[in-house]
N, CA, C and O atoms as a GROMACS GRO file, in nm:
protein
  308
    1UNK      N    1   0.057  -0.275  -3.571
    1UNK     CA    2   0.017  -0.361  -3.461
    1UNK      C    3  -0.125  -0.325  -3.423
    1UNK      O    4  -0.176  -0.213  -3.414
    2UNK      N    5  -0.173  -0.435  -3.404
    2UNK     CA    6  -0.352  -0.408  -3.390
    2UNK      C    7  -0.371  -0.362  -3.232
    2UNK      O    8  -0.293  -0.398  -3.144
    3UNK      N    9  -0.478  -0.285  -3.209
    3UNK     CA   10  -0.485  -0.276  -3.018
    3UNK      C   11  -0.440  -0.341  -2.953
    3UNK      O   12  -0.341  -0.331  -2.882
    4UNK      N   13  -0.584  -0.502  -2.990
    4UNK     CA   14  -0.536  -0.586  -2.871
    4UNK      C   15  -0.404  -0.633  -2.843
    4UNK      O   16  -0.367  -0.644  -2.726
    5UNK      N   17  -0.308  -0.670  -2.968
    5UNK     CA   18  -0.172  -0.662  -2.965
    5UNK      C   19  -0.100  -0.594  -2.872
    5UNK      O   20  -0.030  -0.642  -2.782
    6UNK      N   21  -0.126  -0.449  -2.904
    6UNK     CA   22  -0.023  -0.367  -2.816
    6UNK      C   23  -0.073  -0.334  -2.697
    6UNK      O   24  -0.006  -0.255  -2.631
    7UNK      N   25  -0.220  -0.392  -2.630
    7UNK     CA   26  -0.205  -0.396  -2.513
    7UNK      C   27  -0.182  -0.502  -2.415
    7UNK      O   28  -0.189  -0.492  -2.292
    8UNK      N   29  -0.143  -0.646  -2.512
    8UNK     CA   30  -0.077  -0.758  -2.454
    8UNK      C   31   0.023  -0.706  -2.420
    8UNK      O   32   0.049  -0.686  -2.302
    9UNK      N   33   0.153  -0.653  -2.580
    9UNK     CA   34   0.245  -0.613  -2.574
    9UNK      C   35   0.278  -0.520  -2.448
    9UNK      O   36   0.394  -0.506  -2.409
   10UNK      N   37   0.171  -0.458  -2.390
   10UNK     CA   38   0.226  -0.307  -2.260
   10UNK      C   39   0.182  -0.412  -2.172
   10UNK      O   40   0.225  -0.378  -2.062
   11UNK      N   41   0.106  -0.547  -2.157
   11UNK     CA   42   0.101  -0.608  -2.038
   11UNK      C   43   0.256  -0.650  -1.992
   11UNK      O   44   0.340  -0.629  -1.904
   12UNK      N   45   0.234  -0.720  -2.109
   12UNK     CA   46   0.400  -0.803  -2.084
   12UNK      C   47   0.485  -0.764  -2.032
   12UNK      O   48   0.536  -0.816  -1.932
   13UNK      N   49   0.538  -0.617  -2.113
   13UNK     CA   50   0.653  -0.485  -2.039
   13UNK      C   51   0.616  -0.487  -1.924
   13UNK      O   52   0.724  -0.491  -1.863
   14UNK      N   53   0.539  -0.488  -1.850
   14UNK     CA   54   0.480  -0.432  -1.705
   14UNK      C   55   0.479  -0.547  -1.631
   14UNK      O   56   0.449  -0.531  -1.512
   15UNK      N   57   0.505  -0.668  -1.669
   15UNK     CA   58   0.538  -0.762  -1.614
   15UNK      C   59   0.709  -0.804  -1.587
   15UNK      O   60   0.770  -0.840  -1.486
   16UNK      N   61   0.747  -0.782  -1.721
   16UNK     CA   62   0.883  -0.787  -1.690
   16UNK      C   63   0.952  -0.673  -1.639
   16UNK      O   64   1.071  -0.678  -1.609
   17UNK      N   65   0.885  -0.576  -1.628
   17UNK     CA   66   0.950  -0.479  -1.557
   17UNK      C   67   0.926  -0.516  -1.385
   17UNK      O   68   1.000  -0.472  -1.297
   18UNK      N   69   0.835  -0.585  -1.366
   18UNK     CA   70   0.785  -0.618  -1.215
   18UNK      C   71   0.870  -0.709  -1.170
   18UNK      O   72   0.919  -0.691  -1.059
   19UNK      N   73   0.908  -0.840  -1.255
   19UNK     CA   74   1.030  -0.931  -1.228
   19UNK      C   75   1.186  -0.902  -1.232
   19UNK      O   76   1.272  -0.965  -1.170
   20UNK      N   77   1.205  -0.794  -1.315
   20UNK     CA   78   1.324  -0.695  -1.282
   20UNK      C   79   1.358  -0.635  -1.197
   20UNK      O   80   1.475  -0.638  -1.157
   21UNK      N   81   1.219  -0.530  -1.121
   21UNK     CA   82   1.230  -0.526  -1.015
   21UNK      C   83   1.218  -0.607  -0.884
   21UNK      O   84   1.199  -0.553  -0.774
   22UNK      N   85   1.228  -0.726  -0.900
   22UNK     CA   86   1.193  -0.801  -0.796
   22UNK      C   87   1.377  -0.875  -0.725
   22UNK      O   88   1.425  -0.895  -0.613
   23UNK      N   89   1.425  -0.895  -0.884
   23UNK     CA   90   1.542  -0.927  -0.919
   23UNK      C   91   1.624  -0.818  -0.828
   23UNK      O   92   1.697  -0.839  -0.731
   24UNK      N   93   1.585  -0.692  -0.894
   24UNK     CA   94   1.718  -0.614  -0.797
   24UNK      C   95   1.693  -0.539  -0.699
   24UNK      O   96   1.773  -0.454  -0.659
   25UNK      N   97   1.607  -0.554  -0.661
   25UNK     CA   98   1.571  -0.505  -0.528
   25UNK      C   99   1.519  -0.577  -0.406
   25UNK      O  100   1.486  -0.522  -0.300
   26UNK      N  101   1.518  -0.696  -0.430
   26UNK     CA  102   1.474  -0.815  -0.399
   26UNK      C  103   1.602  -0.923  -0.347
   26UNK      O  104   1.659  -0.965  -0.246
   27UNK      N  105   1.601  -0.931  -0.490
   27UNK     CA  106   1.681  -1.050  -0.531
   27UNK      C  107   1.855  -1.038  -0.472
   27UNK      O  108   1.904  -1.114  -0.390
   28UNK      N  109   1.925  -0.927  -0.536
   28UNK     CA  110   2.044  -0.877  -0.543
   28UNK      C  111   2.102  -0.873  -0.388
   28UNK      O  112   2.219  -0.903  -0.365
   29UNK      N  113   1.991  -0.826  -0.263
   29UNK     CA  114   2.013  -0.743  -0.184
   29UNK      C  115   2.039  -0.886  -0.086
   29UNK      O  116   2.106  -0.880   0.017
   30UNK      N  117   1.976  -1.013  -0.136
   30UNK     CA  118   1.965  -1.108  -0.044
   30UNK      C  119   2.035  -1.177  -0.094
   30UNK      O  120   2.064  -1.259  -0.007
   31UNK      N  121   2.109  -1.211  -0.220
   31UNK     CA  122   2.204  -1.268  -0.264
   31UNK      C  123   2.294  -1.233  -0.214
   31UNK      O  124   2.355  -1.333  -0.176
   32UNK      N  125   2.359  -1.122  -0.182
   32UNK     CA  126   2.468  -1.055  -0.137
   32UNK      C  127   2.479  -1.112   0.018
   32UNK      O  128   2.590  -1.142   0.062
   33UNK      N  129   2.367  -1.124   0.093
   33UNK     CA  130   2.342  -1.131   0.252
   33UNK      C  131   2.365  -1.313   0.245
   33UNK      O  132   2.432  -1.361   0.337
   34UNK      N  133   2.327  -1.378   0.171
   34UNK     CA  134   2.362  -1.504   0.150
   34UNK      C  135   2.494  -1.566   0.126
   34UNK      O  136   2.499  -1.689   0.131
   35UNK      N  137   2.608  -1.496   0.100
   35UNK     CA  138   2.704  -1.538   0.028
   35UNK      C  139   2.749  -1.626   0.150
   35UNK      O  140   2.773  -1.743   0.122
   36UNK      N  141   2.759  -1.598   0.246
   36UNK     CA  142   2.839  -1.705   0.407
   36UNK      C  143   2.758  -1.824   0.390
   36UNK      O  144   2.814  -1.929   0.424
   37UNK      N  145   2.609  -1.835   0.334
   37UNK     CA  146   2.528  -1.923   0.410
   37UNK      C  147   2.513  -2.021   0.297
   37UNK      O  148   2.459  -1.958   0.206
   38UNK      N  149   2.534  -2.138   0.260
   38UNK     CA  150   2.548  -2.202   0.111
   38UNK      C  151   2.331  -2.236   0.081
   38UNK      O  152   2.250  -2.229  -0.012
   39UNK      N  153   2.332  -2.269   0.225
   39UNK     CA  154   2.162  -2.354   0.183
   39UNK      C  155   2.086  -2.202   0.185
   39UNK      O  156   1.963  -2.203   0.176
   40UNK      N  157   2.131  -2.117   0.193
   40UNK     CA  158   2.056  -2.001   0.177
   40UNK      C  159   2.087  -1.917   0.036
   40UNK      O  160   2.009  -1.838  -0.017
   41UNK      N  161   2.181  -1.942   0.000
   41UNK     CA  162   2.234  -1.870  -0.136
   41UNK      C  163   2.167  -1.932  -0.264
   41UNK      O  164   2.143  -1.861  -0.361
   42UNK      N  165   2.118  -2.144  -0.262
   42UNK     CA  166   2.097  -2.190  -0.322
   42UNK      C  167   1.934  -2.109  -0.341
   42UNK      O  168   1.896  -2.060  -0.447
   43UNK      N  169   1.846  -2.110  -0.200
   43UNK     CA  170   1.743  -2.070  -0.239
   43UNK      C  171   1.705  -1.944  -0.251
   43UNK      O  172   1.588  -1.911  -0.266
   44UNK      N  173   1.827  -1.844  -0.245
   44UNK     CA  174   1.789  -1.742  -0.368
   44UNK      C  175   1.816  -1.728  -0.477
   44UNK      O  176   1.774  -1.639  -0.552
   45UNK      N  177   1.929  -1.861  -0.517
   45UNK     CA  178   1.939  -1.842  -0.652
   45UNK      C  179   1.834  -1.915  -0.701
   45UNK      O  180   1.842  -1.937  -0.822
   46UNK      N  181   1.723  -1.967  -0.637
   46UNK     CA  182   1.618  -2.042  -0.673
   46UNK      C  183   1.518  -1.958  -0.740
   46UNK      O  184   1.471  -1.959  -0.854
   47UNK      N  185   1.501  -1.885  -0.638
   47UNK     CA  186   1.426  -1.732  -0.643
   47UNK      C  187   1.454  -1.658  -0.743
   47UNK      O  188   1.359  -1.615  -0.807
   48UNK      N  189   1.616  -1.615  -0.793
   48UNK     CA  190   1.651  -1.535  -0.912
   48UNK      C  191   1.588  -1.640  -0.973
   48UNK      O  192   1.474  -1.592  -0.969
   49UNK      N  193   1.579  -1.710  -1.008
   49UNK     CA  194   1.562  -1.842  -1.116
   49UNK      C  195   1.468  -1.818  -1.169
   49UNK      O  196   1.457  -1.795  -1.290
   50UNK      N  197   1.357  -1.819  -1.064
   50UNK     CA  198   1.185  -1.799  -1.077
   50UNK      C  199   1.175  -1.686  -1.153
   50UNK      O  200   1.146  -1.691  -1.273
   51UNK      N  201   1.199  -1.567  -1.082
   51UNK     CA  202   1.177  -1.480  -1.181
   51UNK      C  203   1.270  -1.444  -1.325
   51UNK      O  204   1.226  -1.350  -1.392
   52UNK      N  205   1.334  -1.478  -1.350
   52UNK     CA  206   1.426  -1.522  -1.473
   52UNK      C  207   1.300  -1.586  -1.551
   52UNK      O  208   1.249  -1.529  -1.647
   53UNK      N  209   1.257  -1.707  -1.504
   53UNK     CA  210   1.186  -1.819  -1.582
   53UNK      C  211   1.055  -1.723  -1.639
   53UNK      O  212   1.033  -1.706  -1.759
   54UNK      N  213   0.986  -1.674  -1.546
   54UNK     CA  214   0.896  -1.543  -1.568
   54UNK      C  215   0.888  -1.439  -1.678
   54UNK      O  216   0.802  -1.403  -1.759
   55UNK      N  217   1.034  -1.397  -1.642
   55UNK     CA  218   1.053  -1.304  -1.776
   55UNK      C  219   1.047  -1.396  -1.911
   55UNK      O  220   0.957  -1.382  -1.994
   56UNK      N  221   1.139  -1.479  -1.925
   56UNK     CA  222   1.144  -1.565  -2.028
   56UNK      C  223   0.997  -1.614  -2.084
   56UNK      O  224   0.971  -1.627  -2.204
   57UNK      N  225   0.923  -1.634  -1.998
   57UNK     CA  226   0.821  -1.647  -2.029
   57UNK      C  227   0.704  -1.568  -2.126
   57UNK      O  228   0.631  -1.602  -2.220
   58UNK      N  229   0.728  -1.459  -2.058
   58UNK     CA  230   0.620  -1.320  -2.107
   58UNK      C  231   0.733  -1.238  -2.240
   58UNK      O  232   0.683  -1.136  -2.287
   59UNK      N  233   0.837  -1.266  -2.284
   59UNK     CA  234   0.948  -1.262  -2.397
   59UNK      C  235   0.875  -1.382  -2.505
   59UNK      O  236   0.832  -1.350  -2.616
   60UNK      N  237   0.872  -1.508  -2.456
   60UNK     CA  238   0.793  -1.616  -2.536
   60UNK      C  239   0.652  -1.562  -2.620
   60UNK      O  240   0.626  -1.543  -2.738
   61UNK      N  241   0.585  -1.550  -2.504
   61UNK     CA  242   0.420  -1.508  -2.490
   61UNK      C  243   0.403  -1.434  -2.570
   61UNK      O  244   0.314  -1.463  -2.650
   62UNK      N  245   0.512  -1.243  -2.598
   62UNK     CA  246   0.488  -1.153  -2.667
   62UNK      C  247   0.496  -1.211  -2.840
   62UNK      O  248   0.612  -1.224  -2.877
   63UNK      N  249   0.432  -1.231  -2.903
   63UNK     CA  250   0.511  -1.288  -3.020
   63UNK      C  251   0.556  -1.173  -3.102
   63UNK      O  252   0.641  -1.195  -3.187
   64UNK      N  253   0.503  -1.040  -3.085
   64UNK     CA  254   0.568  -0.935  -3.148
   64UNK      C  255   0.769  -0.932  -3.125
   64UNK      O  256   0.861  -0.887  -3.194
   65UNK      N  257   0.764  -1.001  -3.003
   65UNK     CA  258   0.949  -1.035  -2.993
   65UNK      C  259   0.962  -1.200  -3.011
   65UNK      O  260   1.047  -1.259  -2.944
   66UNK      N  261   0.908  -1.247  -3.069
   66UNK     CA  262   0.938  -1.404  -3.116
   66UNK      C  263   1.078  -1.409  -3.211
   66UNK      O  264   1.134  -1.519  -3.214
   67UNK      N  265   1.142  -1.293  -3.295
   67UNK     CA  266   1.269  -1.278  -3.308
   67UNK      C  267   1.388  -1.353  -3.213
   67UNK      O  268   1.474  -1.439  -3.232
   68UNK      N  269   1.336  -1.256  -3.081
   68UNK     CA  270   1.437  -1.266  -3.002
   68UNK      C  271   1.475  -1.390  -2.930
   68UNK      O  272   1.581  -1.414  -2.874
   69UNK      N  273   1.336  -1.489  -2.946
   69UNK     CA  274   1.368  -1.640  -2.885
   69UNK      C  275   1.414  -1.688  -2.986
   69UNK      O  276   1.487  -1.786  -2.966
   70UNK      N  277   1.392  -1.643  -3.140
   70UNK     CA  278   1.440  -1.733  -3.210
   70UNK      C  279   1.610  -1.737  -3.214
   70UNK      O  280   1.677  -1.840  -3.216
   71UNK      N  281   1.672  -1.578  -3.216
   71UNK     CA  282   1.798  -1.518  -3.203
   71UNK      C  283   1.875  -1.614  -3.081
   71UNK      O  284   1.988  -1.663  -3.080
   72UNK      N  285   1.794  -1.616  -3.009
   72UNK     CA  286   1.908  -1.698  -2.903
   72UNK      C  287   1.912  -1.848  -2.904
   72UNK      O  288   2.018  -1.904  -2.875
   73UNK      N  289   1.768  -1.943  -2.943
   73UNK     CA  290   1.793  -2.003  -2.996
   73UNK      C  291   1.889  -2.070  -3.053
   73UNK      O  292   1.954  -2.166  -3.009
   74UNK      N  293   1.897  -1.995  -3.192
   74UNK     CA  294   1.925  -2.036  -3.266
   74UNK      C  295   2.150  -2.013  -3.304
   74UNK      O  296   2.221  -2.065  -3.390
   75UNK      N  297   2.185  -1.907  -3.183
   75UNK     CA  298   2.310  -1.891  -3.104
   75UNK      C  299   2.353  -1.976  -3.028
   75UNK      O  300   2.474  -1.999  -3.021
   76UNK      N  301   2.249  -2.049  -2.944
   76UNK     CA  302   2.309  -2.119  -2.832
   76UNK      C  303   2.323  -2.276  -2.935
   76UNK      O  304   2.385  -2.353  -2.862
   77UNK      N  305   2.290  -2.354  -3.076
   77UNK     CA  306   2.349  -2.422  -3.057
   77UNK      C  307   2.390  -2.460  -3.151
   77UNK      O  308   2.472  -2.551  -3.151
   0.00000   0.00000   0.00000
């Protein structure tokens, strides 16, 4: 893997590690506090969503893991 590669590649990690943490420390703590409230549960599952879409994103982006979109891909149909 060439530099610039693997310092996309350590961007990316550091991104999805930032939306992971956003997810459960964030995300989890207010999902849980939502469960009574329906118009409030929707917009954190909006929120998990976002950052879901995020990760998925920077998984796309890396093409050193372009495997792994193809793997699910190519599972789901």
């Amino acid at each position: 893997m060439s530099e610039p590669q693997a310092s996309t590649l350590a961007q990316t990690l550091a991104d999805i590690e930032e939306s992971s943490s956003v997810i459960l420390n964030q995300g989890i703590p207010r999902l849980m506090a939502a469960l009574a409230d329906p118009e409030a549960l929707q917009d954190v599952l909006v929120d998990i969503g976002e950052e879901l879409a995020h990760i998925l994103y920077h998984i796309r982006d890396a093409k050193y893991y372009g495997y792994v979109v193809e793997r699910v891909e190519s599972s789901s149909g």
